[in-house]
N, C-alpha and C positions, 0 to 999 in steps of 0.2 A: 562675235562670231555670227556671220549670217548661216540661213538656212543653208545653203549650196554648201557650205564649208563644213555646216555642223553633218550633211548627209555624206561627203565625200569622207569624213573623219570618223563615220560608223561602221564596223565591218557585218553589221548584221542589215544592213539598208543596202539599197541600191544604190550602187557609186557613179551610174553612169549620168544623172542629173537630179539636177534638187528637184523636189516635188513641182507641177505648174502650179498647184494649189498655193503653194508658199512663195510664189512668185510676183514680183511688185507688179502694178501697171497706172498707169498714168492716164488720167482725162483731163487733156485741157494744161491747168496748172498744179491741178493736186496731185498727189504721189498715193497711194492705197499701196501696202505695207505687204497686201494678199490679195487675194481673190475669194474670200469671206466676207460676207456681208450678213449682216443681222436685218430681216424684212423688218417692214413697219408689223405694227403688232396691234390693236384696239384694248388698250388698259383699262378705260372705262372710271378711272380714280379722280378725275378733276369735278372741282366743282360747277355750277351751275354759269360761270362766269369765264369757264372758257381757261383757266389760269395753273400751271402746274404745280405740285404739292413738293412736299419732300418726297414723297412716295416715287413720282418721275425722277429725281434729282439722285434717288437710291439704284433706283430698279435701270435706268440707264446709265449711268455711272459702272454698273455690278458688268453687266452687259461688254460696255467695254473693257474692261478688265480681260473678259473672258482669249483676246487675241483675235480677233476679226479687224481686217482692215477695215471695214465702214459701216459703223452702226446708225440705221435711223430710228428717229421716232416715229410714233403712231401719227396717223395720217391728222394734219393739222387741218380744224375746220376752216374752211375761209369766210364763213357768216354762222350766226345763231343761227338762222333760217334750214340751212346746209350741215348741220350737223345731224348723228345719227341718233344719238341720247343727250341727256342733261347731261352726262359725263367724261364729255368729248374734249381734248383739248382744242384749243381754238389759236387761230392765228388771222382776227377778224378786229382785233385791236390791239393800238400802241402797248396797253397797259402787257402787250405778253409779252414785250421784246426782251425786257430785262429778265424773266423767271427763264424764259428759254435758251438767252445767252449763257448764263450760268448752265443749264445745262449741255448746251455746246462746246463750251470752258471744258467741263470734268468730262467729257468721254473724249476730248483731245490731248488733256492731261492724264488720262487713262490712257492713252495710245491708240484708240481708235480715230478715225479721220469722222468727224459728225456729220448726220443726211438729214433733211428732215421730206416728211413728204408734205401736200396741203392737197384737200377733198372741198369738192361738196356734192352732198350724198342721193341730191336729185329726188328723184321720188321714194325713196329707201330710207330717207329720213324723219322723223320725229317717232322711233322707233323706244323699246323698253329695252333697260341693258340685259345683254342674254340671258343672266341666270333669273331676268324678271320674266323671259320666257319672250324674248326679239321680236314682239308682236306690235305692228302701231298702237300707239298709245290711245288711252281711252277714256273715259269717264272714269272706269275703277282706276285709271292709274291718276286720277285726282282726288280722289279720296284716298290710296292708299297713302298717296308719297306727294301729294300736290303737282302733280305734275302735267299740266295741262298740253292737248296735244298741237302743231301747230301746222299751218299749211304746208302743202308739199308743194314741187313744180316738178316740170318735165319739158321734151319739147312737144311733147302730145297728152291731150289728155286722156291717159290710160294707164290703169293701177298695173304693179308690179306684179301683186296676187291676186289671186280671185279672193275676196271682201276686203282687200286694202283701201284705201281713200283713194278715189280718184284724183289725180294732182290736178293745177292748175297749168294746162297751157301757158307758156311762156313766149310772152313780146318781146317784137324788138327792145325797149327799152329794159326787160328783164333782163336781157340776152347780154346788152350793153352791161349792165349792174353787173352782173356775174363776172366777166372780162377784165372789169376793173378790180375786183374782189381778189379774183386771180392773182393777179399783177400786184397788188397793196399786200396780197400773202405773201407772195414771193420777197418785196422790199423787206418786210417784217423778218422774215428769214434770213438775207442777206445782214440784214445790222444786228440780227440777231450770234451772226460768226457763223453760220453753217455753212460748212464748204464743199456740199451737192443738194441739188435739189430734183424732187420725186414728183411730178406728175401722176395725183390718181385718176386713171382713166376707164377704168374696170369696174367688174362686180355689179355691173347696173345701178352706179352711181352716175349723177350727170352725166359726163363727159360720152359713157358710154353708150346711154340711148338714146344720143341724138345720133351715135354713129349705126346703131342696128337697127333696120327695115323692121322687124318685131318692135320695138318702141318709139321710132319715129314716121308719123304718120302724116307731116306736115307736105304744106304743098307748093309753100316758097322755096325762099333759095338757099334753107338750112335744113331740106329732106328733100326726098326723092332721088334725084342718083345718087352715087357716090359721094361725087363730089361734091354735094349739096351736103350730105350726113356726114361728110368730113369737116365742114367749114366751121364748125363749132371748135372742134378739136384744134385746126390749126389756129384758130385765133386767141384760143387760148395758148397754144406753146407762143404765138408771139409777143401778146400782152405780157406772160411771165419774163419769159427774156428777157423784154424792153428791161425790167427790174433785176436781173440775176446777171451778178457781170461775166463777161467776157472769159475770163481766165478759170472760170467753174464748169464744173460741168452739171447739163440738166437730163433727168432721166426721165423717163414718158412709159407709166404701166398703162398697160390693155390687157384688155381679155381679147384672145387671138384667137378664139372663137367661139360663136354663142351655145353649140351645140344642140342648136333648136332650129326646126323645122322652119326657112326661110329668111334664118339668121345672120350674123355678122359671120362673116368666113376667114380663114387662113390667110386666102389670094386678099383679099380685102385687105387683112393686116399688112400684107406686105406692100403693098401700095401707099397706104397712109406711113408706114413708117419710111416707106422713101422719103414724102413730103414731109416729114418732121423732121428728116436729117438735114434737108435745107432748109428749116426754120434755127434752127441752132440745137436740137436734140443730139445727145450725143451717144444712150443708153437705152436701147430698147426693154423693157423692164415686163418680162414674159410668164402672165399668168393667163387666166381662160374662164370662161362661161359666167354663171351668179347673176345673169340677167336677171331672172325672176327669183326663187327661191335661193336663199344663201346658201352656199355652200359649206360656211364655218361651221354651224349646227347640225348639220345633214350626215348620217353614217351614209358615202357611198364608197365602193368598191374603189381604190386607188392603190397604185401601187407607188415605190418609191419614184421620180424622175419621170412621173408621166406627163410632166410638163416641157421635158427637155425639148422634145420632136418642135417645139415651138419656136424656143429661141435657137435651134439649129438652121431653123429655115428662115428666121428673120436674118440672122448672121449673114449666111451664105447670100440671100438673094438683093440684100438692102449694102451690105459692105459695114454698116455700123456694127458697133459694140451692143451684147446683149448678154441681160442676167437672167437667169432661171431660178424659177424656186417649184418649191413644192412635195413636201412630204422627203427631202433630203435626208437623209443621217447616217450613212453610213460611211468614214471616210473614206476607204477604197472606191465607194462610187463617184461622190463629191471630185476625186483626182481625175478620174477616167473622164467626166464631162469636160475640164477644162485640158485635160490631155492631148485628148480626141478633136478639138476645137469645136465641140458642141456650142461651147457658153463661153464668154470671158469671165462672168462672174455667178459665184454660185450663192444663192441666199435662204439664210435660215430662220425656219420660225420658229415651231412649237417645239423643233428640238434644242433651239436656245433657251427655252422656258425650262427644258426638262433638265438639261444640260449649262447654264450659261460660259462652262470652259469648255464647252464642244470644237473650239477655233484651238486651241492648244492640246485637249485632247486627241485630235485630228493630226496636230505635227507628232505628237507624242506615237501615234500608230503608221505614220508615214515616214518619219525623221528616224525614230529612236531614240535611246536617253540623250543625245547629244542635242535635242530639241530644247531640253530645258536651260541651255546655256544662250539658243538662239534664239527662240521664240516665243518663251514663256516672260512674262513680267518677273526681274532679277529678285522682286523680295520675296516671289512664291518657286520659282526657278532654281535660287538658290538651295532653298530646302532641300528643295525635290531632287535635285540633283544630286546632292551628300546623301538626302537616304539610298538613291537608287546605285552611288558607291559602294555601300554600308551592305545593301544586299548582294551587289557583287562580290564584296573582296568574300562575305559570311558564304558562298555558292562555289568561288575556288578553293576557301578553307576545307569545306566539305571537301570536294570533288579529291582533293589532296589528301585527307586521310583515307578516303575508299582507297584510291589509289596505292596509298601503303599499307594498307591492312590487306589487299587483294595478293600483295606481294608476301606478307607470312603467311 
């Protein structure tokens, strides 16, 4: 029973269409099951080598269970140098293709469609893991934990924070390493079975501050206008490509805007993502700001879908596919963005953390009990389904003796 049938066959649902949210769609040659997606997340659990544990092999695995059409992983380093912590997974050598496949394997035999994303973290890197307090690393963090700090790059030399390390300007030849770094993650991905791939471009990690006038300050021919701050970005979507076939689809996060005085803007975004839809992008991937101070750690004022207005305007003005995230969790809102054609695809973070059957959940509040015959995984579906008989038939039992006791 698909979703459409199991909502037309509820009298407590709306019969006039199946939910958009539970509605398939397609990039390229993949099929996506919904319009849920599980964002990348920063797990922070691998060791020093870049390699995934059983801990990833659990914790995404669970993930897809949960009913989302497409779960990724946490953003795949593409160099040692380019990671955020020692605890980064990596996709910067052969030795990861085989722990990643198996994880690509269990969230497609879980039913979710696998993504992975790949970083490199530009001058934001050689960082302590949060709960060490996300500070560049230090001397104490060589005495505490051995952990020695190591250089950064950027395309200018200028720290992220005020007392962070000044990075090293990066050369052409830097420029070139990186490009191919790119491109070698993306292969590694590809053989690895993953069937979308996640450009990070945001959060003032690389990709991003060679794109905003606030961190790039160069005065060849990768800063200064536009199109100079964009040349970085488009050659990375082409390096990757060259590697991710054809019949996949590639998605390209930005931050859509810097929200800082002189910063990367909107109209900007919309620009660049014209020219990555004619590099082979197919997913505008709509998050915002984190140039300097991160926003993961940061209590500010947001509310839920304040990221929408983003990818509503990339949609509309570019013509591509775009996903929104951001502080999501409510299904009724979740339905309305993709209703409304805000978003094609909507993705969830901390509320899959909080939640990981928030994707079934979601039908279960949208669909009705007839969700669990459509959309729920049959070994957990089944249950659910016989008990929520079991309270049925126990609620007309009742309602049937009120009813004839009201009668003497």
């Amino acid at each position: 029973m698909t979703a459409e049938e199991a909502l037309t066959d509820d009298p407590d649902a709306d019969t006039r269409r199946a939910p958009r949210l539970f509605t398939p769609l397609t990039l390229r040659g993949v099929a996506l099951k919904n319009r849920i997606v599980i964002s990348p997340m920063q797990q922070y659990a691998a060791g020093c080598d870049g390699l995934p544990t059983d801990y990833h092999l659990a914790h995404y695995g669970r993930l897809a269970m949960g009913g989302a059409g497409l779960v990724f992983t946490e953003a795949l380093c593409i160099s040692p140098e380019g990671r955020l912590t020692y605890s980064d997974l990596g996709s910067w050598d052969d030795a990861c293709v085989e722990p990643l496949a198996r994880i690509a394997d269990t969230m497609r035999k879980q039913g979710a469609m696998p993504g992975a994303q790949i970083l490199h973290a530009g001058r934001k890197a050689s960082v302590q893991r949060p709960w060490d307090g996300f500070e560049p690393l230090s001397g104490i963090d060589i005495g505490e934990r051995g952990e020695a700090p190591w250089e950064t790059v950027g395309p200018s030399a200028l720290p992220a924070n005020p007392g962070w390390p000044t990075p090293r300007e990066m050369t052409r030849s830097d420029i070139g390493a990186a490009l191919a770094e790119h491109a070698a993650a993306a292969r590694r991905c590809r053989e690895a079975g993953f069937d979308v791939l996640d450009i990070h471009a945001a959060h003032g990690y690389l990709i991003h501050t060679f794109l905003s006038p606030v961190s790039n300050r160069r005065s060849d021919d990768y800063g200064g206008s536009l199109e100079g701050r964009m040349r970085f970005a488009l050659e990375v979507a082409d390096a990757v490509r060259s590697e991710w076939p054809d019949d996949k689809p590639l998605f390209y996060r930005i931050s859509c805007i810097d929200d800082e005085d002189g910063g990367w803007t909107l109209d900007e975004s919309v620009e660049l993502a014209r020219a990555l839809g004619k590099r082979g992008v197919d997913v505008m991937d709509c998050s915002s700001r984190g140039l300097g101070l991160r926003g993961t750690p940061v209590v500010v004022p947001r509310e839920q879908g304040f990221q929408v207005p983003f990818a509503e305007r990339l949609k509309r003005d570019t013509g591509l596919a775009a996903m929104t995230v951001g502080l999501i969790m409510e299904p009724a809102y979740a339905e309305s963005v993709v209703a409304e054609g805000r978003a094609d695809l909507v993705a969830i973070g901390r509320e899959a953390l909080n939640d990981p059957n928030w994707p079934v959940h979601a039908a279960r509040a949208l669909i009705g009990p007839k969700s669990y015959e459509s959309v729920w995984q049959p070994r957990y579906g089944w249950w659910l389904s016989k008990r929520e008989k079991s309270l049925e038939a126990a609620r007309r039992e009742r309602s049937g003796k009120s009813g004839k006791e009201s009668l003497l």
